[in-house]
Backbone as JSON, one array per atom type, in Angstrom:
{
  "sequence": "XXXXXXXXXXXXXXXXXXXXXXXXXXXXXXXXXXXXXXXXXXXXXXXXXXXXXXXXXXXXXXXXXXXXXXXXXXXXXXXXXXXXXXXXXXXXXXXXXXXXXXXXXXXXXXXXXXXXXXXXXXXXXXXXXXXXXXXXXXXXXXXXXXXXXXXXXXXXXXXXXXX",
  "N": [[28.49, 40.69, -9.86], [27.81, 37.2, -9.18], [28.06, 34.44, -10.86], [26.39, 31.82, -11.21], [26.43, 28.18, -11.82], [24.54, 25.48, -12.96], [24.63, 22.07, -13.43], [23.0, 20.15, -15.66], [22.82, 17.71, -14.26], [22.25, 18.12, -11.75], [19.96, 19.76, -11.91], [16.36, 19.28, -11.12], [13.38, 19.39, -12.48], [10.42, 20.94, -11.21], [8.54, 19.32, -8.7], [5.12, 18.81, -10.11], [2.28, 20.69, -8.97], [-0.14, 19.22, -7.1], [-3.85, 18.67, -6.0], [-5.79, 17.47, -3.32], [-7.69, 16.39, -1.39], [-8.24, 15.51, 2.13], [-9.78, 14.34, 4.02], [-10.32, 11.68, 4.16], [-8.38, 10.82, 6.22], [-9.58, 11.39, 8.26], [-10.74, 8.87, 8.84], [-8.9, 6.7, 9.32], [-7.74, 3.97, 11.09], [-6.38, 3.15, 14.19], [-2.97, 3.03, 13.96], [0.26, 1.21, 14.42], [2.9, 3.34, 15.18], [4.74, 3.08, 13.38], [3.22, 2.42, 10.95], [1.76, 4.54, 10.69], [3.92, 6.64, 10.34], [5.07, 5.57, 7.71], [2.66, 5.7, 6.1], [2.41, 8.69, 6.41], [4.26, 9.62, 4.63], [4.07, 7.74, 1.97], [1.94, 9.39, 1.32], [3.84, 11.6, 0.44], [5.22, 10.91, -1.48], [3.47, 10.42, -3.28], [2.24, 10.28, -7.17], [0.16, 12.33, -9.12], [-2.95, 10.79, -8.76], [-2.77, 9.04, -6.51], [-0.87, 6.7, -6.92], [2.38, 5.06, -5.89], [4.93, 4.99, -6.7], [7.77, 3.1, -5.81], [10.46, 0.52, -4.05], [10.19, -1.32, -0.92], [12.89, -0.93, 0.04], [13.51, 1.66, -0.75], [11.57, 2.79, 0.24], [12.41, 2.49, 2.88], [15.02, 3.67, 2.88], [14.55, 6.47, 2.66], [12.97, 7.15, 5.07], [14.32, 6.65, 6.75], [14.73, 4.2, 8.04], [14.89, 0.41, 8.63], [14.78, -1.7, 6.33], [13.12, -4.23, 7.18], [11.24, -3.22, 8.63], [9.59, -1.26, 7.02], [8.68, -3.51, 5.68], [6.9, -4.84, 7.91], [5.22, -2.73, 8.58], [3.52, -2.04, 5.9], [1.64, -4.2, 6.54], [-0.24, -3.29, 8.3], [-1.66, -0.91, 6.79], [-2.74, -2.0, 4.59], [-4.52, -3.88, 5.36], [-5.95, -1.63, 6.59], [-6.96, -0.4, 4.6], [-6.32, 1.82, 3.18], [-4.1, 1.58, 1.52], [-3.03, -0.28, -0.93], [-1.31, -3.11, -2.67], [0.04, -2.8, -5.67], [1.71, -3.66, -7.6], [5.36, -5.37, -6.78], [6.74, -2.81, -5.88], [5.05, -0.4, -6.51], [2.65, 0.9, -5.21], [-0.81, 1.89, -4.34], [-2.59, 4.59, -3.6], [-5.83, 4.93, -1.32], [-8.4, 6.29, -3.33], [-9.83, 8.05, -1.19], [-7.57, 9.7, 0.04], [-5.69, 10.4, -1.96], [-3.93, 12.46, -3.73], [-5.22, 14.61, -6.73], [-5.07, 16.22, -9.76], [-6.87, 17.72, -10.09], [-9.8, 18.19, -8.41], [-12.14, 17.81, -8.89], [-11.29, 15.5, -10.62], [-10.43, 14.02, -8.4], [-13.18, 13.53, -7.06], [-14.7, 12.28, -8.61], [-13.26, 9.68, -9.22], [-13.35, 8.58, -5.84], [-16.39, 8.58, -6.72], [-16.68, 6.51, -8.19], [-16.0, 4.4, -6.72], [-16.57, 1.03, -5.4], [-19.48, 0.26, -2.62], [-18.64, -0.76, -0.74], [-15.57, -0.37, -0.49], [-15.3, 2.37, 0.27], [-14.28, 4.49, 2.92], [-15.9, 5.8, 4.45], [-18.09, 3.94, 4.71], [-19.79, 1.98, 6.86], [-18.77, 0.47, 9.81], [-15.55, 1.52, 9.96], [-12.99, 0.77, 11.92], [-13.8, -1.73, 13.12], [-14.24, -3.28, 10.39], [-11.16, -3.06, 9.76], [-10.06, -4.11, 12.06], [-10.95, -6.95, 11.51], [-9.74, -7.56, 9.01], [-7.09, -7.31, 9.68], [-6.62, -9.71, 11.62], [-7.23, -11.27, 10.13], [-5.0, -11.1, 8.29], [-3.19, -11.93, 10.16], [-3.85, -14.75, 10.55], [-3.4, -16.34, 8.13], [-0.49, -15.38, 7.97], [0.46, -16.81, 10.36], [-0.66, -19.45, 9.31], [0.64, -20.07, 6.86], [3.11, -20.09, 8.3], [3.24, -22.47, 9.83], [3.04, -24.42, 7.79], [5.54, -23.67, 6.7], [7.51, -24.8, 8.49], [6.61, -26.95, 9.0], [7.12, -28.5, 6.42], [9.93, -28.29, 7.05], [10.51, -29.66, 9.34], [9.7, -32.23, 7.95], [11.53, -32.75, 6.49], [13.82, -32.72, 8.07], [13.45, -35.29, 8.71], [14.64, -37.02, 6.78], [16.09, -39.37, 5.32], [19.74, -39.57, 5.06], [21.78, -39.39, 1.94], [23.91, -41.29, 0.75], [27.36, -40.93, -0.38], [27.85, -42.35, -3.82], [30.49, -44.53, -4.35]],
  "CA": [[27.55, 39.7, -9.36], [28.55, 35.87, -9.29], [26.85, 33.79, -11.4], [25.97, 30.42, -10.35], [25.88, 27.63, -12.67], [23.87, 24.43, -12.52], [24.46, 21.14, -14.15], [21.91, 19.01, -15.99], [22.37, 16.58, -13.27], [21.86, 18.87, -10.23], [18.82, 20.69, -11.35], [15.33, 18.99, -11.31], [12.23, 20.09, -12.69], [9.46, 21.06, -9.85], [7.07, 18.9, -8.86], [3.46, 19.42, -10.43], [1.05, 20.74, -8.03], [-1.66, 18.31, -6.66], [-4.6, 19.01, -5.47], [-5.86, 16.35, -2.24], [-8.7, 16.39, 0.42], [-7.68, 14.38, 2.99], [-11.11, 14.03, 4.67], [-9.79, 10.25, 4.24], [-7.55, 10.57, 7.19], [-10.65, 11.01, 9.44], [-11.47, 7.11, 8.82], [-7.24, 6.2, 9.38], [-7.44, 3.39, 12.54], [-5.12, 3.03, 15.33], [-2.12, 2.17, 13.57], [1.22, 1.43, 15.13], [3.69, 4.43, 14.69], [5.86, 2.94, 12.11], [2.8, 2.34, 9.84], [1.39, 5.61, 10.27], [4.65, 7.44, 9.57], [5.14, 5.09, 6.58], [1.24, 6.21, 5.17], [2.34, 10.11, 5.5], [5.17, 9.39, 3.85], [3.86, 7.8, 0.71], [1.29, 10.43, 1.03], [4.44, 12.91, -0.31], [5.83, 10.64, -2.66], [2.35, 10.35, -4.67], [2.15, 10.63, -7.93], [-1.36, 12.08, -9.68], [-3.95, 9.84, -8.49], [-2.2, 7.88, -5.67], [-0.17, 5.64, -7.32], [3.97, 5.57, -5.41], [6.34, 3.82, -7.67], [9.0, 2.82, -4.8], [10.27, -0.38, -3.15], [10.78, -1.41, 0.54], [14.4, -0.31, 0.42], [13.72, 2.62, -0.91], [11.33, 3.98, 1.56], [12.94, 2.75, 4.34], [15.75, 4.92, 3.09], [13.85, 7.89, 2.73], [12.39, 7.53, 6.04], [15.81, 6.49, 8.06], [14.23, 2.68, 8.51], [15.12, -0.55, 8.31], [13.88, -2.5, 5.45], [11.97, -4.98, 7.41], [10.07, -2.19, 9.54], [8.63, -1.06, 6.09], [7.58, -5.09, 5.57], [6.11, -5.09, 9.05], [4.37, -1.62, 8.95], [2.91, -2.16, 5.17], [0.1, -5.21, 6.52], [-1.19, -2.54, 8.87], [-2.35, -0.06, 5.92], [-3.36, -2.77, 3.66], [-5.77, -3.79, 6.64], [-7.32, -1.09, 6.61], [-7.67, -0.66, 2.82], [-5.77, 2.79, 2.52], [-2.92, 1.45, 0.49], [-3.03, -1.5, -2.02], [-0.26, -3.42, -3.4], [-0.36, -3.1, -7.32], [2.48, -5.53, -7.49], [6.47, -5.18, -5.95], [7.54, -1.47, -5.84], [3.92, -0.23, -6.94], [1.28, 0.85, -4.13], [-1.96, 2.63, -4.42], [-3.36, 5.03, -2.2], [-7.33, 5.14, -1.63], [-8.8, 7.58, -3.48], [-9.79, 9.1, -0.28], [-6.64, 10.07, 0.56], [-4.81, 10.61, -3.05], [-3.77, 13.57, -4.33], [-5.38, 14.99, -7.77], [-4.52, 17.48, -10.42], [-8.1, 18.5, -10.12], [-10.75, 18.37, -7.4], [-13.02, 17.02, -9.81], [-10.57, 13.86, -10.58], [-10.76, 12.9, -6.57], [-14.51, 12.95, -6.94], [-14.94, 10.93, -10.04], [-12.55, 8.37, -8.61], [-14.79, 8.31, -5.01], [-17.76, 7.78, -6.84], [-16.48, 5.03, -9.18], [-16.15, 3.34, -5.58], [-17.82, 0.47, -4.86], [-19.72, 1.22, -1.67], [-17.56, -1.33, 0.38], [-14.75, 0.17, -0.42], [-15.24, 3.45, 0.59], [-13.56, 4.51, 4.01], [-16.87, 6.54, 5.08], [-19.29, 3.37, 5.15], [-19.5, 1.02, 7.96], [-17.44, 0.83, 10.84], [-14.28, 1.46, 9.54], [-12.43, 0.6, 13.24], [-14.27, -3.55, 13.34], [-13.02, -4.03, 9.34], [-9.68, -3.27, 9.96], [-9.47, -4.9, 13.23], [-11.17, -8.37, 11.1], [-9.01, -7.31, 7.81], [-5.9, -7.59, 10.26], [-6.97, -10.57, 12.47], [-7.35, -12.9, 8.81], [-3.86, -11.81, 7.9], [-2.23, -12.53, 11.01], [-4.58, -16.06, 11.11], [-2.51, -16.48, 7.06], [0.21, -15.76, 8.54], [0.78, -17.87, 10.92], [-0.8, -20.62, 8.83], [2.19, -20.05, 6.5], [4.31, -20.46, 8.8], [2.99, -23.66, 10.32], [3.55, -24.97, 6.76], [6.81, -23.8, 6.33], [7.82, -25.92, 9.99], [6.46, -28.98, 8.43], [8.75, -28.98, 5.61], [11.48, -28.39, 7.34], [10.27, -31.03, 9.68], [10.03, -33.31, 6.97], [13.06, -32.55, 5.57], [14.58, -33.0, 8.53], [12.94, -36.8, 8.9], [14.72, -37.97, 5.53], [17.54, -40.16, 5.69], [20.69, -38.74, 3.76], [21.94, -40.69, 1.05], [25.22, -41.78, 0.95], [27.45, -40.6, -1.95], [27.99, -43.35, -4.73], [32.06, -44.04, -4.75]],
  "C": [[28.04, 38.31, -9.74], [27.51, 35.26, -9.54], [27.27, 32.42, -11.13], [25.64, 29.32, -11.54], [25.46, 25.78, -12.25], [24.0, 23.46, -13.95], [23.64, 20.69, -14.54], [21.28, 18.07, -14.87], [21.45, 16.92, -12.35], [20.61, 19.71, -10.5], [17.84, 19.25, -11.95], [14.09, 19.8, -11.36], [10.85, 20.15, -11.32], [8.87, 20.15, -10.08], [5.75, 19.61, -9.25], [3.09, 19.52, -8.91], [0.33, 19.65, -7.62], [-2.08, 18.45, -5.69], [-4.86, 17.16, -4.49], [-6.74, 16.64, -1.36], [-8.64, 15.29, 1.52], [-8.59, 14.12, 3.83], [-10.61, 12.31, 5.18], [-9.22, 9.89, 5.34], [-8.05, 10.69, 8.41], [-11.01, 9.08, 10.01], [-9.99, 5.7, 8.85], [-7.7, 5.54, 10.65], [-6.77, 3.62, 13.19], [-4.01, 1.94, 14.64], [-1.11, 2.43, 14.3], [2.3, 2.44, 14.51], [4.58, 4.06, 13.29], [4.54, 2.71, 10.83], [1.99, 3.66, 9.59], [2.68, 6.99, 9.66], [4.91, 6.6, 7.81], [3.7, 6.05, 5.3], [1.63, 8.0, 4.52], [3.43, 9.79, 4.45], [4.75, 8.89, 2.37], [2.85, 8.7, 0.18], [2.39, 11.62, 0.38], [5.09, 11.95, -1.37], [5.12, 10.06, -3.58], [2.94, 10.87, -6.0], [0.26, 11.13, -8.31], [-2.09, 10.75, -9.17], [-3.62, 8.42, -7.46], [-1.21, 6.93, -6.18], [1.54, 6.24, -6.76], [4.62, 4.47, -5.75], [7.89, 3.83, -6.5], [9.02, 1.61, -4.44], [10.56, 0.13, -1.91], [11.75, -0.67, 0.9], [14.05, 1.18, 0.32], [12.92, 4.13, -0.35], [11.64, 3.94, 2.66], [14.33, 3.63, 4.53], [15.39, 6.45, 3.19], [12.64, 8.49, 4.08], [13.79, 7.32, 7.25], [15.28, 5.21, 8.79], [15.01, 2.08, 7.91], [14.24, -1.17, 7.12], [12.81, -3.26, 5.81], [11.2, -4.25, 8.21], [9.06, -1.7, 8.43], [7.8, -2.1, 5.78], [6.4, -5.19, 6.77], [4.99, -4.15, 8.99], [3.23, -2.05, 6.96], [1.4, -3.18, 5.44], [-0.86, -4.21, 7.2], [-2.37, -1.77, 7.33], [-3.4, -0.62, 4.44], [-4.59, -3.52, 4.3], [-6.78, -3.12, 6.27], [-7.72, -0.21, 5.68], [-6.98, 0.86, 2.4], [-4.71, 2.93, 1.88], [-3.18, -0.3, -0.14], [-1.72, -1.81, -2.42], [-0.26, -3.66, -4.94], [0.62, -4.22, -7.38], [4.08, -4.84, -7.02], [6.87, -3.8, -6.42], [6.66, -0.44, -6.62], [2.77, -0.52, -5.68], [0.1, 1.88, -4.7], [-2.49, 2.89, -3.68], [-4.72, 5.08, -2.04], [-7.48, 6.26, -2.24], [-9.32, 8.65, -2.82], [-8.98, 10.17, 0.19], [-5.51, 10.44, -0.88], [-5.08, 11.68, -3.2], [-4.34, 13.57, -5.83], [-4.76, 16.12, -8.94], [-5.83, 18.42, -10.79], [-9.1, 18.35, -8.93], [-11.56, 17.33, -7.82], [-12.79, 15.55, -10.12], [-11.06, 12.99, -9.32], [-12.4, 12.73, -7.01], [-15.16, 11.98, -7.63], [-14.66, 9.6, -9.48], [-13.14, 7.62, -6.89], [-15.8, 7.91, -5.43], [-17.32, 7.02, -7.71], [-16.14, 4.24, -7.95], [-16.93, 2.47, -5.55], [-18.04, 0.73, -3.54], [-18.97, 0.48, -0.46], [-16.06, -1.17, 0.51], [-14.43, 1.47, 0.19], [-15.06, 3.47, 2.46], [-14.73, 4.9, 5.11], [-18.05, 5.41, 4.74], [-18.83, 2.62, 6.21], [-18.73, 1.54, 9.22], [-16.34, 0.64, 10.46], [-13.26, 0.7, 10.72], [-12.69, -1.15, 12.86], [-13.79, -3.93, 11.76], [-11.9, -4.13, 9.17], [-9.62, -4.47, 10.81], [-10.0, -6.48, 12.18], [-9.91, -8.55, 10.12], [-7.78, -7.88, 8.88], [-5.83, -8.77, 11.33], [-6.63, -11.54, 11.23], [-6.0, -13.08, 8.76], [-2.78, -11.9, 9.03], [-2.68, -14.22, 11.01], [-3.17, -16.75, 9.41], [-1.3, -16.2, 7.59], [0.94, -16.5, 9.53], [0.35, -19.31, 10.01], [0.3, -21.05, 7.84], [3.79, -20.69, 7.06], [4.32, -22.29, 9.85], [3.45, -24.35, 9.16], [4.98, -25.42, 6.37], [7.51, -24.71, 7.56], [7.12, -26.63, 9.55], [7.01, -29.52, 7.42], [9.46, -28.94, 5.73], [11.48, -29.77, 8.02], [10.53, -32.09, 9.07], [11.14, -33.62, 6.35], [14.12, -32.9, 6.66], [14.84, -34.81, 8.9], [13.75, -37.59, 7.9], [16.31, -38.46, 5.78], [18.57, -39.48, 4.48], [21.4, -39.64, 3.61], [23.39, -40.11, 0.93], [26.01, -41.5, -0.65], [28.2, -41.84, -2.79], [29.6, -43.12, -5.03], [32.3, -44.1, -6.34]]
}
């Protein structure tokens, strides 16, 4: 029989289990394809309780994207409140939609919701669509900004260098 041997490097320990009710994905909008494959996607590279320690790069490699398709597709999901940005290469999934290591965890973490957070009040559909209306209105206002300092910058007389 031929025995098979495995380096340190080459083996990894299993992922833990986690438990997940995805009820959450009832109250998912009309997002454009690249931000809904992005969502399943950090849906498998959860950790316990939603949290996916990755940057940009590194899920647009693990999906076969471009870097800026992950920039573009991330405002959708932050819209409509089922991913958070903890801060650069650090997201958080709703607790609707996070995986647990108990059943019990997801529910705890639902009801420590406040109730405007939660995916199942309101019309979920009209807060996105406002949520994603503001930050296109910020975005563009951004960018009006940034074209007036260039503007300006372009207005300034250039100084002559001192022989």
């Amino acid at each position: 029989m031929a025995r098979i041997s495995v380096t340190p490097q080459e083996w990894a320990p299993p992922r833990p289990v986690l438990w997940g009710s995805f009820n959450g994905l009832a109250y998912v909008p009309r997002l454009p394809p690249t931000a809904y494959t992005l969502l399943l996607h950090l849906l498998t590279q959860q950790e316990s309780g939603g949290l996916v320690v990755a940057t940009h790069d590194e899920l647009a490699e693990g999906l076969a994207l471009e870097r800026g398709m992950i920039s573009r597709a991330m405002p959708y999901l932050v819209a409509a409140r089922l991913v958070t940005v903890v801060r650069r290469g650090r997201f958080q999934l709703h607790p609707m939609l996070a995986a647990f290591d108990h059943p019990k965890d997801q529910q705890r973490a639902i009801e420590g919701l406040p109730r405007d957070m939660r995916l199942d009040e309101g019309d979920f559909e009209d807060e996105y669509e406002r949520r994603l209306e503001l930050h296109q209105q910020e975005k563009a206002r951004k960018a009006e900004m940034r074209s007036k300092v260039t503007s300006i910058g372009s207005r300034r007389p250039r100084l002559k260098p001192v022989p």
